[in-house]
C-alpha positions, -999 to +999 in steps of 0.1 A: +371-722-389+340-736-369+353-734-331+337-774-330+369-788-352+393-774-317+375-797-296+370-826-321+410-823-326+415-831-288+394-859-290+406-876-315+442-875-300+433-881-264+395-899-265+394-914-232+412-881-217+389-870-188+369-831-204+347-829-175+357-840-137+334-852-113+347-861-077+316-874-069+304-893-098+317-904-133+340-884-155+330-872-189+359-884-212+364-866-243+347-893-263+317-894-245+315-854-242+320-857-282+292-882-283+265-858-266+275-826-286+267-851-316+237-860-304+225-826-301+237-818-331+212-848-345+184-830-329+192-798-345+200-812-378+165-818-382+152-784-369+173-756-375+195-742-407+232-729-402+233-696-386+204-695-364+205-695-328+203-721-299+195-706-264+202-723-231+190-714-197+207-739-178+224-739-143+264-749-149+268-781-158+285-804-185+251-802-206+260-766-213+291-772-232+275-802-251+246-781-261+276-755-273+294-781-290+265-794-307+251-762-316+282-753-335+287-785-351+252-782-366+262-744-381+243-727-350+251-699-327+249-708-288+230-681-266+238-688-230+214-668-210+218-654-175+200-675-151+203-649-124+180-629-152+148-620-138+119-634-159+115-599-179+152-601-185+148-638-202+123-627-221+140-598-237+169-620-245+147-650-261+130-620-280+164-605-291+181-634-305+149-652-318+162-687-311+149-721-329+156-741-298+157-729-264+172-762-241+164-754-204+170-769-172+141-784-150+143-754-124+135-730-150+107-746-167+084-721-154+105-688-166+116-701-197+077-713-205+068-674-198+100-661-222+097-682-243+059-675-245+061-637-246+092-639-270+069-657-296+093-690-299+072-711-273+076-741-293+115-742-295+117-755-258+134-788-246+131-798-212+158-798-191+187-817-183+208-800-154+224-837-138+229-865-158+226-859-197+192-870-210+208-885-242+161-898-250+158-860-255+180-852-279+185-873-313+209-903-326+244-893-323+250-919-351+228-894-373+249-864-369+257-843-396+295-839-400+308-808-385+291-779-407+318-751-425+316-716-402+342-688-419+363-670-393+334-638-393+305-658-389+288-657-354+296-687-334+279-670-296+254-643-291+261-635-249+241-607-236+260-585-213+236-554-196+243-518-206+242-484-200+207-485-213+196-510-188+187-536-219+209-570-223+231-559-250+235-590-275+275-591-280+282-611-311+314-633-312+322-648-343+345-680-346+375-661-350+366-636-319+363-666-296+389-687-311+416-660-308+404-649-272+414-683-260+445-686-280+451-658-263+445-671-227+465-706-233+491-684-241+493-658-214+483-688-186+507-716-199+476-738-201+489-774-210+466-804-216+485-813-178+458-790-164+427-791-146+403-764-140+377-758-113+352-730-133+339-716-107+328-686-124+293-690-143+291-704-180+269-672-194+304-651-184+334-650-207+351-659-178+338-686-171+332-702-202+359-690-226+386-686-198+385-715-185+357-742-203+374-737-239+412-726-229+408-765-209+389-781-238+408-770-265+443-777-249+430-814-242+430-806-204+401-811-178+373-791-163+356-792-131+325-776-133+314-759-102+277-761-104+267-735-079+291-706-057+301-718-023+336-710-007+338-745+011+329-766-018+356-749-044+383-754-023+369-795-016+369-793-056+399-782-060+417-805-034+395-838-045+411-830-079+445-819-075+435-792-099+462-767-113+437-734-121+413-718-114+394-683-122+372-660-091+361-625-086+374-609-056+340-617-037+344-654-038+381-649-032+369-628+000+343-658+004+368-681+001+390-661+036+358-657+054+350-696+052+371-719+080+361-746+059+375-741+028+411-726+047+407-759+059+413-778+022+446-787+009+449-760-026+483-765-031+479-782-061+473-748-073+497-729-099+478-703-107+444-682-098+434-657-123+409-627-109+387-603-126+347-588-127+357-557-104+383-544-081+405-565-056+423-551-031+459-554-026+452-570+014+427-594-003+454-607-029+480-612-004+459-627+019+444-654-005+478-663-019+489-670+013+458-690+025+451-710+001+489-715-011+485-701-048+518-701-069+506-671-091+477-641-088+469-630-123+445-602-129+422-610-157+408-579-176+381-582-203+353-575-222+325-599-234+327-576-268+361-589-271+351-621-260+372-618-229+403-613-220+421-585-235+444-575-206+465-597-182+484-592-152+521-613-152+542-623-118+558-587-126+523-567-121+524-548-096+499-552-068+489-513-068+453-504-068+441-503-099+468-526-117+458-544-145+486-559-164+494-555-204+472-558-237+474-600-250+484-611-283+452-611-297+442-573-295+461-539-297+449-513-271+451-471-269+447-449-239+426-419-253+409-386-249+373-396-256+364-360-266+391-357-287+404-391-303+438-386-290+461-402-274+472-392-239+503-392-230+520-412-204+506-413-167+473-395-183+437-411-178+420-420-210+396-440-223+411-475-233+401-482-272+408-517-285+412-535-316+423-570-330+409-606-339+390-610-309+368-580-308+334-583-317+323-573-350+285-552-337+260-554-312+231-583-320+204-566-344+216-532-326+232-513-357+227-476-336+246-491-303+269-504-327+280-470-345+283-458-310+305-484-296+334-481-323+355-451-339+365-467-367+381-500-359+385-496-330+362-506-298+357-478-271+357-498-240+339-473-217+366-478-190+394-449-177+426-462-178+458-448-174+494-462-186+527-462-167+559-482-181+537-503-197+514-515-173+476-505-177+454-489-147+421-490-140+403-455-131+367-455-130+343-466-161+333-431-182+292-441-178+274-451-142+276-486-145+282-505-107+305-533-109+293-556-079+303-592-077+316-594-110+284-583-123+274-549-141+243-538-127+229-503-148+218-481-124+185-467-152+175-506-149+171-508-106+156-466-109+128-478-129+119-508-112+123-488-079+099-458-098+070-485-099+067-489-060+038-463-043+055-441-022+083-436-040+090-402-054+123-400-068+152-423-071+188-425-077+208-457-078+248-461-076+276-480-064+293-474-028+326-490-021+322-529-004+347-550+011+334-579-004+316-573-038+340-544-052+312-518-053+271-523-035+243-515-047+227-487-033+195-468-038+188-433-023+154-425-022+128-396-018+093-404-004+069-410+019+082-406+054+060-440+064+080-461+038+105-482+055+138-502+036+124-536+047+094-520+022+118-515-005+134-545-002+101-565+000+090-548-032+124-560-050+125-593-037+090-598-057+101-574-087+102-600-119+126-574-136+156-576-113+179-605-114+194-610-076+223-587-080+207-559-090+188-553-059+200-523-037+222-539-009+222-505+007+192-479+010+187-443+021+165-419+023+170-381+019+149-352+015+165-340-018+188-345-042+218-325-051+218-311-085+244-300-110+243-269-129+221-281-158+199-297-129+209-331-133+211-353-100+247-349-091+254-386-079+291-380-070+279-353-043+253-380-037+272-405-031+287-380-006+258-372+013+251-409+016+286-420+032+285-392+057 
């Protein structure tokens, strides 16, 4: 079923509900949120067929979940892009998922004029409409087809997540991936249409968009959207709105403890804060829920190839390193030897491997990576996990990948923009633990004795192909690297080297 008839349902039985809050201005009601989704949907009536693809590269705002809404009730799929993409990274998306209209905001005219441009579909762009919803550039809503038909396996979101390989990997996430993802969540979280939640967490993330945006929207609850990070102004949103959830990576919750003006807010309102996009520390935890007066701490564990969540922490996790909670309804998990195919027994690390109605069904146009990604029916996460009376742990991931922020940064990506820079002879990037964002970037680096970090990070600060987080936070210089037996560059003894 097309994801479009969950919302219209809600707003039909609750129209002049509040969708979107605004403390400052005037609340989107879900007739009027209804009303822009159809008037997108005009626009694209007239442009696009069913199934093809509608990109936006848009800061968070409510325009971003009209543009969704009205993308699927025209038959499309919705591509949000990264904005913290660099230019090259926005290109290869635009490229990937070939889109007939690309809606961006005003900031980005200049990078999405370049993607756009170098991805062939220059003339799919609308200007942007990051504030107040430019109905003039969209079409009639009174001329909006009626919600088209989408079966449960046809793709409703392409969201590009970065790989092993460096390369955005399109993850496609049909109507019944996304639709049973945030069953999923309303069920595990209690979400009622009593609640309001300030997304803090960006819209191009499953986290911020399907655990929050749709588990609110399709419950007939409210959203705040939170259009840009700062530790201050979530806890003002949260307090100005008496709302009841909300969703952070550890660094903003660390953000959030750092910041006397956000301990300064009244949060009590509320019931529950769910976590997730690296590791949090047991000191963090306790030290949020008791600043900022948080009923419940839920750990949120997922996937954007299972379109989110797929493991959940309850009041009855405990707060151990590493715990994250049990598999949800929607998906059935194993803990197995990724040589062999087996399962491990209890209290044994092993790859997790996950099936069920809200995994994705392939890669976008990336048939190889798919074969790769599954055995069988079953999706192989990448992660080491281990099990213990029926909670799941959290290890280490099997590849290189850096978790920092909530964001994975692939080390090949940051070594190849860092090969390009003269002096610069050999590089290895990796991640070194960080109070704050889980895991830092850090490069260490062979080269000319006259090269100097401020040089490096001059030279990434100007690099098109690295989006903010991806830039080493932390960089060394060695005279060699230590190799493994078959000469490869032995990060862990790296990693080592660096810390000592």
């Amino acid at each position: 079923m097309n994801l479009y008839e969950r919302f219209a349902r809600q707003a039909r039985s609750g129209p002049e509900q509040a969708a979107v809050i605004d403390p400052d201005g005037e609340d989107i009601t879900y007739r009027d949120l209804q009303e822009r989704a159809a008037a997108v949907a005009a626009f694209l009536d007239e442009r696009t067929t069913p199934g093809d693809r509608v990109a936006a590269l848009m800061l968070d705002n409510a325009t971003v979940v009209a543009v969704a809404l009205g993308a699927w009730r025209a038959g499309c799929a919705f591509t949000p892009v990264n904005y913290r993409f660099g230019p090259d990274e926005v290109a290869y998306v635009l490229d990937d998922v070939d889109p007939e209209v690309v809606v961006h905001d005003g900031v980005f005219a200049n990078t999405a004029t370049e993607a756009a441009e170098g991805a062939g579909c220059s003339d799919a762009l609308v200007a942007g409409h990051a504030g107040e919803f430019d109905a003039d550039a969209f079409g009639d809503p009174a001329e909006a087809p009626e919600p088209v038909t989408r079966l449960d396996d046809e793709t409703a979101i392409v969201m590009h997540t970065s790989g092993t390989t460096g390369d955005p990997k399109g993850v496609v996430q049909t109507h019944r991936n996304a639709g049973a993802q945030v069953d999923a969540g309303i069920a595990t979280y209690d979400v009622t249409a009593d609640d309001t939640a300030v997304v803090s967490v960006p819209l191009f993330h499953v986290g911020g968009f399907h655990g929050a945006t749709l588990m609110g929207l399709f419950t007939g609850g409210s959203v705040v959207i939170h259009p840009a990070w700062g530790a201050a102004e979530w806890a003002r949103l949260v307090e100005a709105t008496d709302a009841t959830i909300t969703g952070l990576v550890p660094a903003m919750m660390v953000d959030a403890l750092d910041s006397d003006a956000a301990r300064e807010q009244d949060t009590s309102s509320l019931r529950m804060c769910f976590y997730g996009g690296s590791p949090a520390t047991e000191s963090t935890l306790d030290a949020f829920e008791e600043a900022f007066a948080v009923d419940e701490l839920l750990n949120y564990y997922g996937q954007t190839e299972a379109a989110g969540l797929t493991v959940a922490g309850t009041p009855e996790t405990p707060r151990t390193a590493g715990a994250l909670g049990k598999p949800v309804p929607s998906v059935e998990a194993r803990v197995v030897d990724p040589d062999t195919g087996d399962d491990v027994a209890e209290d044994e690390d092993g790859e997790l491997w996950l099936r069920g109605d809200s995994v994705m069904p392939r890669y976008w146009d990336a048939p190889k990576r798919t074969e790769r990604a599954f055995d069988g029916e079953w999706f192989r996460t990448g992660d080491v996990v281990r099990q213990e009376d029926g909670i799941l742990y959290f290890v280490d991931r099997l590849d290189d990948i850096v978790l920092s922020g909530g964001e994975k940064v692939a080390p090949s990506r940051v070594e190849d923009a860092l090969a390009e820079m003269d002096g610069i002879d050999a590089v290895a990037v990796f991640g070194t633990p960080h109070d704050r964002l889980g895991e830092a970037v850090t490069a260490a680096i062979v080269g000319d004795e006259s090269l100097s970090a401020d040089d490096v990070e001059a030279f990434c600060d100007d690099h098109a192909g690295l989006a903010g987080y991806e830039k080493p936070r932390r960089i060394h210089f060695v005279d060699s690297f230590p190799r493994t037996g078959s000469q490869k560059i032995d990060k862990t003894a790296l990693v080592e080297q660096v810390s000592e």
